[in-house]
C-alpha positions as a Markdown table, in Angstrom:
| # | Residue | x | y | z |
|---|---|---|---|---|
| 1 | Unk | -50.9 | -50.1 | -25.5 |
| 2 | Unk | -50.1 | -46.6 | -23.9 |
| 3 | Unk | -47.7 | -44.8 | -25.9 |
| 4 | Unk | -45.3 | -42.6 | -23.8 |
| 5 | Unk | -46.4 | -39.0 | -24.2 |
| 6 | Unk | -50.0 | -41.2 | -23.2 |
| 7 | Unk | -48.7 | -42.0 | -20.3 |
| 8 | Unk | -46.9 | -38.7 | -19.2 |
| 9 | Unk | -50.6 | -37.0 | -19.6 |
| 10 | Unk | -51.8 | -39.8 | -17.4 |
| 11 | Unk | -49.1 | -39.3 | -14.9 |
| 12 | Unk | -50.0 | -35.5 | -14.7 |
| 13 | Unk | -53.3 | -35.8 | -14.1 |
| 14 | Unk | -53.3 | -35.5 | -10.5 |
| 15 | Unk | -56.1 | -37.5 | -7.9 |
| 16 | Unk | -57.6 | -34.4 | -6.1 |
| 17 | Unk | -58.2 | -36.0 | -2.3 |
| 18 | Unk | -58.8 | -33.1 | -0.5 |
| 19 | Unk | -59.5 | -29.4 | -0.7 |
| 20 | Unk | -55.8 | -28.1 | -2.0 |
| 21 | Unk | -54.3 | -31.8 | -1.5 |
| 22 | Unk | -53.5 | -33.5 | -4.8 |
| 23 | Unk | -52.1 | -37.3 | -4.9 |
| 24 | Unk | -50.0 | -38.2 | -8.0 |
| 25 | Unk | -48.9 | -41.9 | -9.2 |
| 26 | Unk | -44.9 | -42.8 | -8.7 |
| 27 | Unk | -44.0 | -45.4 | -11.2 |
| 28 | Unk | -42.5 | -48.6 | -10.5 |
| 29 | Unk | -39.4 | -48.6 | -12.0 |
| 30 | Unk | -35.8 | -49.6 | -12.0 |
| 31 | Unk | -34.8 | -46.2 | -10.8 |
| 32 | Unk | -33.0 | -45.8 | -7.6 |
| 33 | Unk | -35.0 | -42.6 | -7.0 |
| 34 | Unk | -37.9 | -40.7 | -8.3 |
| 35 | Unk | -37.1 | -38.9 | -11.4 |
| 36 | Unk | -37.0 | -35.1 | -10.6 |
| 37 | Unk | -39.2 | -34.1 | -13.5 |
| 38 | Unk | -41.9 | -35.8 | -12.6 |
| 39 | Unk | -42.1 | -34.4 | -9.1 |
| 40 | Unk | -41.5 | -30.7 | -10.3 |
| 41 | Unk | -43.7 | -31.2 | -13.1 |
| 42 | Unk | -46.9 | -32.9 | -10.9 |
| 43 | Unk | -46.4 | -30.5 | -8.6 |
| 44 | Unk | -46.7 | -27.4 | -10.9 |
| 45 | Unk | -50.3 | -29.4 | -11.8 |
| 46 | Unk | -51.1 | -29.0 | -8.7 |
| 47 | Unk | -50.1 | -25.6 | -8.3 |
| 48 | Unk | -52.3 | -24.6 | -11.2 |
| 49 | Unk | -55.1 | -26.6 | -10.5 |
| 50 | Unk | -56.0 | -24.1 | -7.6 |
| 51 | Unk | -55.1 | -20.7 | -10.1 |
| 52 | Unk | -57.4 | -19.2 | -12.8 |
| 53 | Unk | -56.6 | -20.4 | -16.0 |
| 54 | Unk | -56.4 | -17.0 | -17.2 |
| 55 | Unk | -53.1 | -16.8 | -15.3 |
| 56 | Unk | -50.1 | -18.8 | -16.8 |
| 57 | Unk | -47.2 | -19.4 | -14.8 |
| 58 | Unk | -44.4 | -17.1 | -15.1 |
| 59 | Unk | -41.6 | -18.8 | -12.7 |
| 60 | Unk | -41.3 | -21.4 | -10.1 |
| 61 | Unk | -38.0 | -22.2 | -8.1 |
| 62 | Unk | -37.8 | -25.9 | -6.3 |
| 63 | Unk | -36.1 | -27.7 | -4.3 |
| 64 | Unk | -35.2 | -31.5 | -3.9 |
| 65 | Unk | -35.5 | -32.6 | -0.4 |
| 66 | Unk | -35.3 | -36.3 | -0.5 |
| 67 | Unk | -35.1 | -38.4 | -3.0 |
| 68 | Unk | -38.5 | -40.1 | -3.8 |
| 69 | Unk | -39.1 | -43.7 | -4.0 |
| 70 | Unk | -40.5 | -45.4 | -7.2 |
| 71 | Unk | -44.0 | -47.0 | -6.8 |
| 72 | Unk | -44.9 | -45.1 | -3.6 |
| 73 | Unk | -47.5 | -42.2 | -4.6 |
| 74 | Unk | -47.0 | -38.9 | -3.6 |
| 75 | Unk | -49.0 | -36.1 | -2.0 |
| 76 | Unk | -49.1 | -32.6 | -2.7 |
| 77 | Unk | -50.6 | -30.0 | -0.5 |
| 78 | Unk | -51.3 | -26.5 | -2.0 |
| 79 | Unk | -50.8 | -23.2 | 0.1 |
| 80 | Unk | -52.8 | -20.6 | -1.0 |
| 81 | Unk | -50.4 | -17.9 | -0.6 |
| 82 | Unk | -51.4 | -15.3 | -2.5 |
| 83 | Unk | -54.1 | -14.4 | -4.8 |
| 84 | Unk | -53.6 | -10.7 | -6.2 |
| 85 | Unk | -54.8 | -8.3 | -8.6 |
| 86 | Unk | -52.0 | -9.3 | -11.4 |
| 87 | Unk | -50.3 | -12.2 | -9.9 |
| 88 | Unk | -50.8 | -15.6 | -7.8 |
| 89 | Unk | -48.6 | -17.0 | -5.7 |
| 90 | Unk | -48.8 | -20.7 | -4.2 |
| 91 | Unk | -46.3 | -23.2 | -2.4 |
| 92 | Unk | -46.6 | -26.8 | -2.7 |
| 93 | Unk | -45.3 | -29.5 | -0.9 |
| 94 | Unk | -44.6 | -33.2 | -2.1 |
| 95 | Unk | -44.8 | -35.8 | 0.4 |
| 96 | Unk | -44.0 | -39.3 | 0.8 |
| 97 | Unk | -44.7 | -41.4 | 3.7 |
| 98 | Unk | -45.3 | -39.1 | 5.9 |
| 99 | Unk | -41.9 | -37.0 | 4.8 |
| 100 | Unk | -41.6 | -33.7 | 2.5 |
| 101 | Unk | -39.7 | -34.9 | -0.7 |
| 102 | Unk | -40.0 | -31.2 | -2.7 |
| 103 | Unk | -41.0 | -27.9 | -1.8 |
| 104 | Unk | -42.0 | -25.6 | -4.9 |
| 105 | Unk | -42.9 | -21.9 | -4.8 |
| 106 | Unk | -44.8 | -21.3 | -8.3 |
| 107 | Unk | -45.8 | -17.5 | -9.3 |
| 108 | Unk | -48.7 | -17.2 | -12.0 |
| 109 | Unk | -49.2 | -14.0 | -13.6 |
| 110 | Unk | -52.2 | -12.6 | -16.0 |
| 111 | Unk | -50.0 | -11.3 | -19.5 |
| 112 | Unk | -49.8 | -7.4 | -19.8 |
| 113 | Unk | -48.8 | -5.9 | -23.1 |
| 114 | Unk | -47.6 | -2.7 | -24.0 |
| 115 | Unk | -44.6 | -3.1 | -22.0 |
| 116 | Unk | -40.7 | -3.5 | -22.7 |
| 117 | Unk | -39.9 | -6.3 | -25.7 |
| 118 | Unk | -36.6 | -7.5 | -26.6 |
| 119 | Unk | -34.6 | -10.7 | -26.4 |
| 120 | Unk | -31.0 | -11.8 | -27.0 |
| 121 | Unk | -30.6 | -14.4 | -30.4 |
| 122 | Unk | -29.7 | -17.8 | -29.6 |
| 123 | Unk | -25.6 | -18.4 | -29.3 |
| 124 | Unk | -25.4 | -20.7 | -32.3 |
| 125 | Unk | -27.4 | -21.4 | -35.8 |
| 126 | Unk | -27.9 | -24.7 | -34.3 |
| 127 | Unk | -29.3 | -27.3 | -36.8 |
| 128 | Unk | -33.0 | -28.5 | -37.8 |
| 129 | Unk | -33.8 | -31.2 | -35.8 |
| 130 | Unk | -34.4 | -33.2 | -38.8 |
| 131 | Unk | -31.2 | -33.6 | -39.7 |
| 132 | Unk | -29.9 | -35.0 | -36.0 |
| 133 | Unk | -30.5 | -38.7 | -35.0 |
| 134 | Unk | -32.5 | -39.5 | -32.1 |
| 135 | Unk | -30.2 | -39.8 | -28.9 |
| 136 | Unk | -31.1 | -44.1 | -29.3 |
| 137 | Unk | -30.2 | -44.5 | -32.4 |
| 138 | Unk | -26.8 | -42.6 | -31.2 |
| 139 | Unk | -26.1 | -45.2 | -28.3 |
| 140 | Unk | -27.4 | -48.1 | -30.6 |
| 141 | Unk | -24.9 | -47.1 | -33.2 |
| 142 | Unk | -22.1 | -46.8 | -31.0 |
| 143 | Unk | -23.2 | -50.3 | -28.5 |
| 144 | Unk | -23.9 | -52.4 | -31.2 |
| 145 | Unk | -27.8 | -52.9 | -29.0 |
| 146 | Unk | -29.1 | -51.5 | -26.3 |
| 147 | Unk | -28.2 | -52.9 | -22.5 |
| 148 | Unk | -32.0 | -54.2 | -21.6 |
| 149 | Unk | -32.2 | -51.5 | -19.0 |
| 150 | Unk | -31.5 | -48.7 | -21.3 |
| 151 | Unk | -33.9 | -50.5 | -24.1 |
| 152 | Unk | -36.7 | -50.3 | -21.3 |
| 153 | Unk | -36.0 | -46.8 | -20.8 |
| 154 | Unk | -36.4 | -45.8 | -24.2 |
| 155 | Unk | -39.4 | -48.0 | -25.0 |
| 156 | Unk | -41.1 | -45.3 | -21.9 |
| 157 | Unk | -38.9 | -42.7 | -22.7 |
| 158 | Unk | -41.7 | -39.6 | -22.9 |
| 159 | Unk | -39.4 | -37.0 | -25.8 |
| 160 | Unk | -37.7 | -37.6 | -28.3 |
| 161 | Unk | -34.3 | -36.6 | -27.8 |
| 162 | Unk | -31.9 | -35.5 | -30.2 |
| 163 | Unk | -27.8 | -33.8 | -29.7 |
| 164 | Unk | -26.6 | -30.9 | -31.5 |
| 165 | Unk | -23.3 | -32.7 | -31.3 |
| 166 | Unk | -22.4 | -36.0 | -31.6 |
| 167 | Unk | -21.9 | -38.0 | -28.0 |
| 168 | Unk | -18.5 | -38.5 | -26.7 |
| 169 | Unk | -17.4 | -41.9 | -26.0 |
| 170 | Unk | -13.7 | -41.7 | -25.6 |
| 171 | Unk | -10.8 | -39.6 | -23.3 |
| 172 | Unk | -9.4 | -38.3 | -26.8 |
| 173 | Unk | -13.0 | -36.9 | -27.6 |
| 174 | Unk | -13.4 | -35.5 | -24.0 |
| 175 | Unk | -10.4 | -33.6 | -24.0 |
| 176 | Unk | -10.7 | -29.9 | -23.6 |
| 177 | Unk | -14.5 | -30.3 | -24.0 |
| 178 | Unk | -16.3 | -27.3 | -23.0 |
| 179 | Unk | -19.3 | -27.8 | -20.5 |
| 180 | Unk | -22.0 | -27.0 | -22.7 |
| 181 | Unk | -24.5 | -29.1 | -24.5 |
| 182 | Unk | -27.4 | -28.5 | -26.8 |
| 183 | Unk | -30.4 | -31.3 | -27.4 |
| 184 | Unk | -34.0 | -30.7 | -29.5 |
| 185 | Unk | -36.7 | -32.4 | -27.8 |
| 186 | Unk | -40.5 | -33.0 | -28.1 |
| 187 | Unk | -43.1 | -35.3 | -27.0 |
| 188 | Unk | -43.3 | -38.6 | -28.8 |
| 189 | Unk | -46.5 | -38.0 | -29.3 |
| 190 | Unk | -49.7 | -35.4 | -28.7 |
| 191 | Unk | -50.4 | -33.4 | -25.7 |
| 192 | Unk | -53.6 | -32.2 | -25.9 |
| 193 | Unk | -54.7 | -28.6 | -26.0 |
| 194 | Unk | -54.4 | -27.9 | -22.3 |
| 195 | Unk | -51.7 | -25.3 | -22.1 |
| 196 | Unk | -50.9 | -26.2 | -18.2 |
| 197 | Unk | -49.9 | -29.9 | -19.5 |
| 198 | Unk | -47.9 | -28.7 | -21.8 |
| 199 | Unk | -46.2 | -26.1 | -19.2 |
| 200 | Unk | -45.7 | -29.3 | -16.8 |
| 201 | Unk | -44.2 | -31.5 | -19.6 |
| 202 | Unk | -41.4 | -29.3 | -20.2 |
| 203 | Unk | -41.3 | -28.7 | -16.8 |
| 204 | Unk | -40.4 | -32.7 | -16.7 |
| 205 | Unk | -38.3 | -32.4 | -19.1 |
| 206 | Unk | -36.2 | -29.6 | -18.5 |
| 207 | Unk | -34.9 | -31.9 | -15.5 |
| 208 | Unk | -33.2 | -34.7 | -18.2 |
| 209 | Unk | -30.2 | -33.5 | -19.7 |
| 210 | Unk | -29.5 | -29.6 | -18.0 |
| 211 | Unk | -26.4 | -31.3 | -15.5 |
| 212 | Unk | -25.6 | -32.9 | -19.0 |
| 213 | Unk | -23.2 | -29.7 | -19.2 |
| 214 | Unk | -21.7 | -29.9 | -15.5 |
| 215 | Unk | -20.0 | -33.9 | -17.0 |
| 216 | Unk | -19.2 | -33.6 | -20.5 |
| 217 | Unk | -15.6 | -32.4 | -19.8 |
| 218 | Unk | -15.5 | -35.2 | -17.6 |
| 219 | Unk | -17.5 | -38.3 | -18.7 |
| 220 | Unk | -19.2 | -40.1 | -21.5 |
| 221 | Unk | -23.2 | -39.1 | -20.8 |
| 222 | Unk | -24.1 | -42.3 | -21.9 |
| 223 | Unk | -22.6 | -45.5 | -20.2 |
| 224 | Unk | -21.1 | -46.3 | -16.7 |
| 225 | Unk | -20.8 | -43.2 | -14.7 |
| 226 | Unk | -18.0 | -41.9 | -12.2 |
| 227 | Unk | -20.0 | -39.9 | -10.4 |
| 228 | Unk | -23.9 | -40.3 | -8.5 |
| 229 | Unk | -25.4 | -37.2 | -9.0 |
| 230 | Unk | -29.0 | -35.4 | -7.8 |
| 231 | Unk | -30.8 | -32.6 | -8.7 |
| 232 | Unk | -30.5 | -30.1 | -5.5 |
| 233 | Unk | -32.5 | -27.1 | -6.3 |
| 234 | Unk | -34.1 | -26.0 | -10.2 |
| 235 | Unk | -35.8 | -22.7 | -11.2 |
| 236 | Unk | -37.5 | -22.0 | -14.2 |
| 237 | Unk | -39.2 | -18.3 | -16.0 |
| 238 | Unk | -41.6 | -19.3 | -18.7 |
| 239 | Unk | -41.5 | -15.9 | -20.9 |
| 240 | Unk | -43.9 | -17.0 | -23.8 |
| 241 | Unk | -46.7 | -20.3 | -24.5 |
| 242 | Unk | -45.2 | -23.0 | -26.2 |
| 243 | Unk | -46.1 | -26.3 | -27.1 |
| 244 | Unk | -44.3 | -29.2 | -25.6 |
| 245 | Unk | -45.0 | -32.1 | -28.6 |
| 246 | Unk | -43.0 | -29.5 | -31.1 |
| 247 | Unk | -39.5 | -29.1 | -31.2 |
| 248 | Unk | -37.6 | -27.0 | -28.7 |
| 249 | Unk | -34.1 | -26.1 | -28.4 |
| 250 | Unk | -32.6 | -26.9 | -24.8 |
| 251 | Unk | -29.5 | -24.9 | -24.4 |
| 252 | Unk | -27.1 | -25.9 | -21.9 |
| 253 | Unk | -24.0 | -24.7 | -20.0 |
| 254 | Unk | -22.4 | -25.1 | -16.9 |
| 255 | Unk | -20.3 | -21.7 | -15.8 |
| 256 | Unk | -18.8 | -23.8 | -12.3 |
| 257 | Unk | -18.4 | -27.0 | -11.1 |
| 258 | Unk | -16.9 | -27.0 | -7.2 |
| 259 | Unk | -16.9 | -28.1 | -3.9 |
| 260 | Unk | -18.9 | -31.3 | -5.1 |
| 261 | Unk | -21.6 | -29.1 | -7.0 |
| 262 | Unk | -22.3 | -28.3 | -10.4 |
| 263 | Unk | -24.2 | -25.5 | -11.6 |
| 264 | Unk | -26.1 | -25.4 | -14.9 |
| 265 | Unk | -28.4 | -22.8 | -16.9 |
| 266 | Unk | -31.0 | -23.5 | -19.4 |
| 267 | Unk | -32.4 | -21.4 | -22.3 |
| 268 | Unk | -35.2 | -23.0 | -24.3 |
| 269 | Unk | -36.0 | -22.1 | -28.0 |
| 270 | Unk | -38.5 | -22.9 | -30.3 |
| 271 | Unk | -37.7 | -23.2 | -34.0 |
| 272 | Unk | -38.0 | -19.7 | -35.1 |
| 273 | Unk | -35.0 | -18.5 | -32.5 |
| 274 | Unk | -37.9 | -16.8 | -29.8 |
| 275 | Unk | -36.6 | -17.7 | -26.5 |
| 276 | Unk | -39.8 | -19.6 | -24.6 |
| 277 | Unk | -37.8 | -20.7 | -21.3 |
| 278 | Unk | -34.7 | -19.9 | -18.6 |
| 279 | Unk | -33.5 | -22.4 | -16.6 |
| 280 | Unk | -31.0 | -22.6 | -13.6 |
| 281 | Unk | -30.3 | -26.1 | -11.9 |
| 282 | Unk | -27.8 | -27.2 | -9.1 |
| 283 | Unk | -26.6 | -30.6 | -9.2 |
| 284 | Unk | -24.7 | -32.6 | -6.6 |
| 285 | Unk | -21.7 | -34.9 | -7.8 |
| 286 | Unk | -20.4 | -37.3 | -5.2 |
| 287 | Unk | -17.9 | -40.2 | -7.5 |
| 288 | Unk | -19.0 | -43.6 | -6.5 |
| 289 | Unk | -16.3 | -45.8 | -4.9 |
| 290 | Unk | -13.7 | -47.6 | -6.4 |
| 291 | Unk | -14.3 | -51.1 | -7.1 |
| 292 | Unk | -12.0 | -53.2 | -4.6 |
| 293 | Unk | -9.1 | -54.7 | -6.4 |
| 294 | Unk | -9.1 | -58.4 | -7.0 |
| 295 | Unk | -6.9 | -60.2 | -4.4 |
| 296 | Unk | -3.9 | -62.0 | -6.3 |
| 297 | Unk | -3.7 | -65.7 | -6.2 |
């Protein structure tokens, strides 16, 4: 049987039907949408497969359309936008049944040294993942078991995914929360050696707990949720290689929540403190109706 990271490297391995036209598989699963990841992250594959591999990407900015439907595939079709001395430049769109689900804009560019080098520490001397428990073993603690629908989702569940600090369950613990939040991740298992996977998994999982830090002042993460929320629009700046099955840092914080959106910013870091990855997300966050009172007898 498949193991998960597997499975993620099958999923980004894209169908190539056409001249710049990709198709990628859409799982079937118990989702009411397709995860945002994986559409950001299969179309960054397809981005790269029509760039010189000599040119990594440097940033992409993305947005969510529609939301996709699980078990449908989807087809990417590559603009060639740009191809320049230093940089490349291509725009992709996602489609679905005949409707654009994603646009992407993704910007590769060939490393130059000799130029300006610094970088800002991390905010906290965060702990070795090693000492954390894995995000299951958090819920499992606290439910007793797994609902079956989370115990499917963690039996697929591509990272391993572990909290700086301990989840909130309760009001008392919520209380004057501040919206930030902190998880190490990696893939359950190997990659390969192909630095673009590697690029597109975190892409995929940059998309899995960022709006974490737009709710924790407001609602357990794990559990029954108040509010439906979507990914609107997610930009990324890849500032150094990386490998995305060992750890990584994902620092997370939320500077405003209004008018029904919540805006979140990433910065990724690998063990030694260098700072790999920036991220910037918009969520929306519409509360689901209240359950109708039961009549009295």
């Amino acid at each position: 049987m498949t193991n998960p990271a597997e499975r993620l490297v099958d999923l980004l391995d894209l169908e190539q039907i056409e001249v710049n036209i990709f198709r990628g598989a859409s799982p079937q699963e118990s989702l009411q949408r397709v995860f945002g990841g994986q559409v950001a992250g299969q179309a960054l594959v397809a981005a790269g497969r029509t760039t010189e591999s000599d040119r990594p990407v440097h940033s992409l900015h993305a947005y969510f359309l529609r939301p996709g439907i699980p078990g449908v595939p989807i087809v990417y079709q590559v603009e060639r936008v740009r191809d320049g001395r230093s940089f490349t430049t291509r725009r992709v769109a996602a489609i679905q049944q005949g409707k654009t689900i994603f646009n992407l804009t993704a910007s590769f560019h060939h490393p130059e040294e000799g130029s300006i080098e610094h970088q800002l520490p991390p905010r906290l001397d965060f702990p070795h993942p090693d000492a954390l428990p894995k995000v299951v073993d958090e819920i499992r603690e606290h439910l007793g078991a797994l609902p079956e629908a989370l115990e499917r989702m963690a039996r697929r569940q591509p990272f391993d995914i572990r909290y700086v600090d301990r989840l909130r369950w309760t009001p008392e613990e919520l209380k004057d929360a501040d919206p930030r939040s902190a998880v190490w991740m990696r893939a359950v298992g190997p990659l390969g050696d192909d630095p673009l996977v590697h690029t597109c998994a975190l892409t995929y999982a940059s998309d899995m707990t960022l709006l974490d830090a737009v709710r924790i002042p407001v609602e357990p993460l794990w559990g029954m949720r108040g509010f439906d929320m979507a990914s609107l629009d997610h930009a990324m700046w890849f500032h150094r290689p990386f490998r995305a099955d060992e750890w990584f840092l994902y620092d997370q914080e939320s500077p405003i929540a209004h008018g029904g959106r919540g805006l979140a910013r990433g910065r990724i870091y690998d063990l030694e403190g260098r700072l790999l990855v920036s991220v910037v997300q918009e969520g929306l966050f519409r509360p689901y109706p209240s359950a109708p009172s039961t009549p009295k007898s």
